[in-house]
Steps between C-alpha positions, in 0.01 A plus 500: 500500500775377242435516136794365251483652132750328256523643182759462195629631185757401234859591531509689243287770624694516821822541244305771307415704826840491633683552160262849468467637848776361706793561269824541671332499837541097596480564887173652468338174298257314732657173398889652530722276728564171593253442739141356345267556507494845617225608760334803588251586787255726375222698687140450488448811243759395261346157501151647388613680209689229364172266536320743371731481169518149522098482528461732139798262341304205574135646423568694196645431151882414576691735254816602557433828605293325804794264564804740507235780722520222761874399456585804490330580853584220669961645396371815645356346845858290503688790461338672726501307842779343712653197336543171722699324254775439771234399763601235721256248669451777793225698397532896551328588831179707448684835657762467188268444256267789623830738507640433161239672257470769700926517581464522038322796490734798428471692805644234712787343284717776561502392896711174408473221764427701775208611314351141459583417844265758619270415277498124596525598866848306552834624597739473164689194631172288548378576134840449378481104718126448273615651158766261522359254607193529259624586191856445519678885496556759727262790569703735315518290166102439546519922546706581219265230219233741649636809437670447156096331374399838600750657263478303238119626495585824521790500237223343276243698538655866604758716352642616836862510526627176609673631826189635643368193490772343608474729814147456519546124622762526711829479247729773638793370281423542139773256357383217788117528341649494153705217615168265684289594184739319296541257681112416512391633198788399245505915399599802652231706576499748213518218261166364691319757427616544138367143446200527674408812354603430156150524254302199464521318155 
């Protein structure tokens, strides 16, 4: 079965939510990049609670509160699971797919490529052949966004020194993790985490 659900909402409110909770973190905005429109591939689960918001938004009184309850899911699914904004026409193969949620769980980023490869069941230089030719960079880039989502989660929502979690995905070179979180984030990571933890107002 396919269903299709469209749904829209002004510009404005998409300016409000990044303006408040994306602040100085452009990479991480759903709709960041050049490529449009953006797509995800989300799991059955994920796809359930956001109906299940969309349902009480469209059944109940539509307040504000309802409306930015389901916007506000639907960032934190985004955020959450594997971007294919730099899909190409070649679909990732159902072993990939399968391997990259689990690859994102902590215990397993730390592994690097050889990691996924076992998890996808490939040798490294086969995965590397479909990562590039699926969504256009190398294993180790698609590695590394993995990795430095992870911290950027953790500097947000833990005070733990910033090289153990650096460690903790697979960074053995402090300044190198400093240097990729930059570079994908806009701001080291102790500025990160000074922004992201900073009271709400």
């Amino acid at each position: 079965a396919f269903a299709l659900v469209n749904f829209a909402f002004r510009q404005e409110t998409l300016q409000y939510i990044r303006r408040r909770y994306y602040a100085g973190r452009h990479a991480s905005f759903p709709w960041h990049g050049a490529e449009l429109p953006s797509r995800y591939r989300v799991g059955a689960a994920e796809l359930r609670r956001l109906a299940e918001f969309a349902d009480g938004l469209a059944r109940g009184p539509q307040t504000l509160l309802r409306l930015e309850s389901f916007l506000l899911a639907l960032m934190d699914l985004l955020e959450s699971t594997v971007p294919h904004t730099m899909e190409t026409s070649a679909a990732l193969p159902d072993w990939l797919r399968g391997a990259l949620p689990v690859f994102a769980q902590p215990k397993h980023l730390a592994g690097g490529v050889s990691e996924l490869a076992r998890l996808a069941g490939r040798g490294p230089e086969h995965l590397n052949r479909v990562v590039r030719k699926c969504l256009g960079v190398t294993t180790t880039d698609l590695v590394n966004r993995l990795r430095l989502d992870y911290a950027a989660r953790e500097l947000s929502m833990s005070g733990r020194p910033i090289l153990d979690i650096s460690l903790d995905v697979g960074f053995d070179n402090l300044s190198y993790f400093y240097r990729l979180f930059l570079r994908r984030y806009g701001q080291t990571p102790r500025r990160y985490r000074l922004h992201s933890q900073m009271p709400v107002s």
